[in-house]
GUVOVEX-70344 format. One line per 10 residues: their letters; for each residue z, x, y negated of C-alpha. Coordinates in steps of 0.5 Angstrom, whole numbers. Layout:
a	Z X Y | ...
This chain:
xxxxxxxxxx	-109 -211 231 | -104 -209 225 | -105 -208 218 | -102 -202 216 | -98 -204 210 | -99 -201 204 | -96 -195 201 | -91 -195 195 | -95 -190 192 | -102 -194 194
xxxxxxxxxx	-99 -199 190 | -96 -196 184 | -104 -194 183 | -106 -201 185 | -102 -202 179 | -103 -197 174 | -111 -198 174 | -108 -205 171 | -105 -202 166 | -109 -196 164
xxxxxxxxxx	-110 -197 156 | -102 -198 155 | -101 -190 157 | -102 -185 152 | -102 -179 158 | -103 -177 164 | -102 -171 165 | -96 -171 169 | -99 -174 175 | -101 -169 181
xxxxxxxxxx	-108 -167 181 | -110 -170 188 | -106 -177 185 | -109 -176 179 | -116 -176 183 | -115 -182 187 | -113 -186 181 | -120 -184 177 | -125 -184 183 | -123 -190 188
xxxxxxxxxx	-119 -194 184 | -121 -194 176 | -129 -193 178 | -129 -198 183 | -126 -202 180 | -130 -202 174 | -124 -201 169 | -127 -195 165 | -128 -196 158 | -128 -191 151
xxxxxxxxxx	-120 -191 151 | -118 -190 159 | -124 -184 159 | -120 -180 153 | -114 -181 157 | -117 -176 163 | -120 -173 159 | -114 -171 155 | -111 -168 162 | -115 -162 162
xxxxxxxxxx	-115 -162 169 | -121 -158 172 | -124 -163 178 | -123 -169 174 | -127 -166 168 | -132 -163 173 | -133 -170 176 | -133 -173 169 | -139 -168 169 | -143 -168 176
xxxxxxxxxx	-142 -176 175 | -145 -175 168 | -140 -180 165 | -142 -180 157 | -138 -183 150 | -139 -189 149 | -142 -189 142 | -139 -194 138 | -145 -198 133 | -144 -196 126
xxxxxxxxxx	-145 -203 123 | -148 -201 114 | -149 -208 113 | -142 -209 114 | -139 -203 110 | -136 -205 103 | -143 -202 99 | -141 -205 92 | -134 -203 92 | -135 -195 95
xxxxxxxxxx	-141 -194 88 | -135 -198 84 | -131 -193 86 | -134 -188 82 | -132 -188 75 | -136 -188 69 | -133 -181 66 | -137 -178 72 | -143 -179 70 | -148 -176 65
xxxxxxxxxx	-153 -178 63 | -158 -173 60 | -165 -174 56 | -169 -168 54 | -173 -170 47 | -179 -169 46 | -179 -174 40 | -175 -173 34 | -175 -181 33 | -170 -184 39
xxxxxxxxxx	-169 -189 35 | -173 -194 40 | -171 -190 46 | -163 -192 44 | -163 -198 42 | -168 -201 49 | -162 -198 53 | -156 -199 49 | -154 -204 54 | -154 -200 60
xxxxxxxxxx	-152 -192 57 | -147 -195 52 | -141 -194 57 | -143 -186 59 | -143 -180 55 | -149 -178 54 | -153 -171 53 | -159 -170 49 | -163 -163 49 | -167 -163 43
xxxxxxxxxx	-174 -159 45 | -173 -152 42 | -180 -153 39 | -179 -159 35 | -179 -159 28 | -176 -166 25 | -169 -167 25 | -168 -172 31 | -166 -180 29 | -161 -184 32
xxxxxxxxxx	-159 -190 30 | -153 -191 27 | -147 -197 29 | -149 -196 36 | -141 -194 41 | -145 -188 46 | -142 -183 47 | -146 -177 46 | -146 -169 46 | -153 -166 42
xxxxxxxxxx	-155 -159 43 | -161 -156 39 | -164 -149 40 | -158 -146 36 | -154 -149 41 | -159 -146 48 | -160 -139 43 | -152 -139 43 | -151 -140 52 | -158 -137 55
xxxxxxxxxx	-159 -132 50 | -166 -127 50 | -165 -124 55 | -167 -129 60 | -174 -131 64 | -172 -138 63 | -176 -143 58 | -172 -149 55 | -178 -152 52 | -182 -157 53
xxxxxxxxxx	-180 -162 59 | -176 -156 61 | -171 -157 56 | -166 -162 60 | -165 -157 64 | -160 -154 59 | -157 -162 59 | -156 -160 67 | -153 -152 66 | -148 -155 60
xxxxxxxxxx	-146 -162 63 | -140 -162 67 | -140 -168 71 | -141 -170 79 | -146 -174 77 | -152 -172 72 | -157 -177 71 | -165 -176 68 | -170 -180 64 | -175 -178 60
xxxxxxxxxx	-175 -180 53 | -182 -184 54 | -178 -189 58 | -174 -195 57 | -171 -201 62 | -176 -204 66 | -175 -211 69 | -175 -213 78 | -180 -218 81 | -175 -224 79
xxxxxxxxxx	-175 -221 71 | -169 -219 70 | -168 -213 67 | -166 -207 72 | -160 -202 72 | -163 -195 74 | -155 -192 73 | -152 -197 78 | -158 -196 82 | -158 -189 82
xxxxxxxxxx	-150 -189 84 | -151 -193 89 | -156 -189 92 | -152 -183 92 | -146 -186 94 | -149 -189 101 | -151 -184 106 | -158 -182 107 | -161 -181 114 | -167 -175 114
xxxxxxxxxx	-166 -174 122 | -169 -180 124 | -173 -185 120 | -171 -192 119 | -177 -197 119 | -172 -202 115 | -172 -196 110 | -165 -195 108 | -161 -199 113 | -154 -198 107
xxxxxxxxxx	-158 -203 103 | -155 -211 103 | -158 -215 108 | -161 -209 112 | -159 -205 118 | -161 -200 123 | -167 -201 127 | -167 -202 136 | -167 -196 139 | -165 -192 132
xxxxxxxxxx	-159 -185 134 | -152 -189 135 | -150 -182 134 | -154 -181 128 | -152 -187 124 | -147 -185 120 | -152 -181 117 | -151 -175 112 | -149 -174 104 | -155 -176 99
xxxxxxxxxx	-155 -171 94 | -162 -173 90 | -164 -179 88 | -171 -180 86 | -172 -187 82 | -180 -189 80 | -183 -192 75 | -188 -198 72 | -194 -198 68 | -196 -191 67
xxxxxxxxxx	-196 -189 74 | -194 -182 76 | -203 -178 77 | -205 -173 77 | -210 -170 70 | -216 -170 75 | -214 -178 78 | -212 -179 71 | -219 -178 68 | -223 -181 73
xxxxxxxxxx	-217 -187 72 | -216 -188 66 | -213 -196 66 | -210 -194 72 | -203 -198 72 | -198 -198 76 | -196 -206 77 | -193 -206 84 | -185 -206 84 | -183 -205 92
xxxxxxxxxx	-176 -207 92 | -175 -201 97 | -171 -195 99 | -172 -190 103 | -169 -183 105 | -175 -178 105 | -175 -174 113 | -172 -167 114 | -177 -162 113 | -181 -166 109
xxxxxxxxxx	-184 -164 101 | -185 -169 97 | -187 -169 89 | -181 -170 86 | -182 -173 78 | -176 -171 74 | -177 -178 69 | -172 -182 73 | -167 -178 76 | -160 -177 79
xxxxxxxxxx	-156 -171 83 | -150 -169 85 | -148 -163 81 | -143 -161 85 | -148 -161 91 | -155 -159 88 | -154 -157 81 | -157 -149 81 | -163 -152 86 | -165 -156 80
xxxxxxxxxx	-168 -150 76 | -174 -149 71 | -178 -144 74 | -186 -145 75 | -189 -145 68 | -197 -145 68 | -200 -141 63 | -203 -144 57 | -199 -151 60 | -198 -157 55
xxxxxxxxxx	-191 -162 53 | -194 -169 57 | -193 -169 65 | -198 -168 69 | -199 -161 65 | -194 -159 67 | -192 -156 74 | -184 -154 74 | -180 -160 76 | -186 -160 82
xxxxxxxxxx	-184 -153 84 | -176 -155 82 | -177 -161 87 | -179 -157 92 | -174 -153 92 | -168 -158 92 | -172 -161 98 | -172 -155 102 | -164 -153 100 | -162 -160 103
xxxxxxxxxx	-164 -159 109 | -162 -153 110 | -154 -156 108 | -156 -163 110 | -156 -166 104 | -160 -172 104 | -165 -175 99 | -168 -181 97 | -172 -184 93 | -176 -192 90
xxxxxxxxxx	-172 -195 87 | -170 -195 80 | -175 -197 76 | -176 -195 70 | -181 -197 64 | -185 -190 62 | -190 -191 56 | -197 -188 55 | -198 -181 53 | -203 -176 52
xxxxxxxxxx	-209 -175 53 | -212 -173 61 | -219 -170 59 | -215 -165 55 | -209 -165 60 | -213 -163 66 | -216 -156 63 | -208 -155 63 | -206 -157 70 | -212 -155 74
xxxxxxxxxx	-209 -149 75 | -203 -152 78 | -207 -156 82 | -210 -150 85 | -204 -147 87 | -201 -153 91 | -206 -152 96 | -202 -145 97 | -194 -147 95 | -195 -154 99
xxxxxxxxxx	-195 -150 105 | -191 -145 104 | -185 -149 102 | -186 -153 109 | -185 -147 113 | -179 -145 110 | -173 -143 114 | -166 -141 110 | -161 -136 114 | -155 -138 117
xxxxxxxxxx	-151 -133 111 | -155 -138 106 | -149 -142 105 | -148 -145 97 | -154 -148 93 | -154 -141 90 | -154 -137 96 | -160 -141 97 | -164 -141 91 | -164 -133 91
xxxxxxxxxx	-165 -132 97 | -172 -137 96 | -174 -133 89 | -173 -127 94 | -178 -129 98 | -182 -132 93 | -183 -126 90 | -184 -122 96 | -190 -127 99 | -193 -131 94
xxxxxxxxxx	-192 -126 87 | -198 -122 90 | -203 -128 90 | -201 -130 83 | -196 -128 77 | -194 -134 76 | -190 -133 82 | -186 -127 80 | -185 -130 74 | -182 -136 77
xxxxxxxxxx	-179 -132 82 | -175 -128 77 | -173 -135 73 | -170 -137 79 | -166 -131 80 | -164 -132 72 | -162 -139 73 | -157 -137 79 | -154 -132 75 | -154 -137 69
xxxxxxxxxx	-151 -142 73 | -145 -137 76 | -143 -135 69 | -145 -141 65 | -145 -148 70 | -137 -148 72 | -131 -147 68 | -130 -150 61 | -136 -153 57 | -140 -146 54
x	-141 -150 47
């Protein structure tokens, strides 16, 4: 019996199917060539690679995309390996006339405070709020090369006003620090703070930590039980999204501290030798939809980002000036998290570390805070089933429309809320006017 010898046009398939990657379109071919090529001779051959699919797929014919779908042939995704990735070079990239460092003075002796980081702040420019309620002169010492901006209450009268709801004393201060900066990057820590030291006794860099946190991507949709996979020497765990792995942009970085731990005045009390010991040489991005009590004693953001999220707004009545007697960074962290997640922004937050120093009393403290620690019962809960609208498209847009529904669904259980309502609406405004543009002072 006779073989019936192939065609020339069976051949030139045969042929093709070879040299398939060497073409950059196919759409010239008749559809039922085109067909042939893709189903009997590529599939069955086992050709079909990334490349060779976008090739037919770029031709735009009807039955070869309906038989890439009825077959339900895929990308491949190709892994997106950190570890790899240059992490120091893209943080090198980021030029010290970027960044901000901003302090809020609670202390008119800095003395201490500035020359414990004169190694580490001396090559950035840094912003120092003095609390308005602070009495004495402020005392920096001399010979030392920073680069420094000082504003007083004079200062903040001349910017803000009296025709606002916002309070700049107290802790609330740096605020001011972030509405005058005008840097990308603006990083915070609390007078009461000085270098700390990691598990093998060298003295950390909080800054260059910082910046590399925001620098690499933070991943909120999918948890990586390696925590942050962009850290040297880590990467992403089996069955993590290839789709997710490249993540989104960090926008807040959260750093922690040793010593004096971050209790509330109630733990404080009951705990009053409670020290925080453990350095945990970690990083994790906090998952979407999740709150978390944002401290701001070590801190660092992208202004251009998130800056009007950062907003003084819930001040307790009667609170005091030291930490767990105030609740405004608690409520101002909150909101950050919720406008993240609705731009897909990432946070993250452990290390840096830091330093912190005693202070104040917590018998006295917590008859300040218990108040706040009421109204968490309530806030909690409400910040987590918060769900922005489409047209909220700007850190502002998100700000307002949250104060919006802060004062129609909580400033009737308490007037905090209201207040802290209009304080949000004061500090957008604020921020439009004052946050952009030229330095005001």
């Amino acid at each position: 019996m006779r073989t019936q010898p192939p065609s020339l046009l069976s051949l030139a398939v045969d042929a093709s199917v070879l040299h398939l990657s060497h073409f950059s379109d196919l759409s010239p071919l008749p559809d039922h060539i085109l067909l042939d090529l893709f189903l009997k001779r590529t599939l069955r051959a086992g050709k079909l690679n990334e490349k060779i699919l976008k090739l037919f797929l770029a031709t735009g014919k009807e039955e070869v995309l309906s038989l890439i779908q009825t077959l339900n042939i895929q990308h491949i995704l190709t892994p997106v390996l950190p570890t790899k990735s240059p992490k120091m070079s893209v943080v090198n990239n980021i030029e010290d006339g970027e960044i901000d460092i901003v302090i809020g003075a609670l202390h008119s002796d800095l003395r201490p405070f500035m020359s414990a980081w004169k190694s580490i702040f001396s090559r950035y420019h840094l912003i120092i709020v003095k609390d308005p309620d602070l009495k004495d002169d402020l005392q920096i010492p001399e010979g030392l090369s920073f680069k420094i901006d000082i504003y007083t209450k004079s200062h903040i009268d001349k910017v803000v006003g009296s025709s606002t709801s916002i309070a700049f004393s107290g802790y609330s201060c740096k605020y001011f620090g972030f509405l005058v900066s005008r840097k990308k990057y603006v990083v915070s820590i609390d007078d009461d703070c000085v270098p700390a030291k990691d598990a093998d006794s060298f003295l950390i860099d909080p800054v260059a930590q910082h910046l590399r946190n925001l620098a690499t991507p933070a991943t909120p949709f999918f948890f990586n039980t390696l925590y942050d996979p962009y850290r040297n020497g880590a990467d992403f765990v089996r069955g993590y999204p290839f789709s997710l792995r490249s993540g989104v942009t960090c926008a807040l970085s959260c750093g922690l501290w040793l010593n004096l731990a971050d209790l509330d005045a109630p733990t404080q009390a009951l705990k009053p030798e409670k020290r925080n010991s453990r350095y945990v040489d970690a990083v994790m991005t906090i998952p979407a939809r999740v709150m978390m009590p944002i401290s701001g004693i070590n801190i660092a953001f992208n202004r251009e980002l998130v800056g009007p999220a950062l907003c003084p707004a819930l001040r307790l009545t009667g609170e005091g000036k030291v930490r767990w007697e105030t609740m405004e960074d608690i409520w101002s962290g909150m909101c950050v998290k919720v406008v993240c997640d609705h731009l897909g922004l990432g946070v993250k937050s452990g290390l840096p570390y830091v330093w912190r120093n005693d202070r104040g009393d917590a018998i006295e403290s917590l008859k300040k805070e218990w108040e706040g620690v009421k109204l968490m019962e309530e806030v909690v809960p409400w910040f987590q089933s918060m769900v922005l609208s489409r047209t909220a498209t700007t850190t502002e847009d998100c700000v307002a429309e949250m104060a919006k529904r802060v004062k129609e669904q909580l400033g009737g259980s308490d007037p905090g809320f209201g207040r802290a309502a209009e304080a949000m609406m004061d500090w957008v405004e604020l921020w439009k006017k004052v946050g952009s543009g030229p330095s005001p002072v």
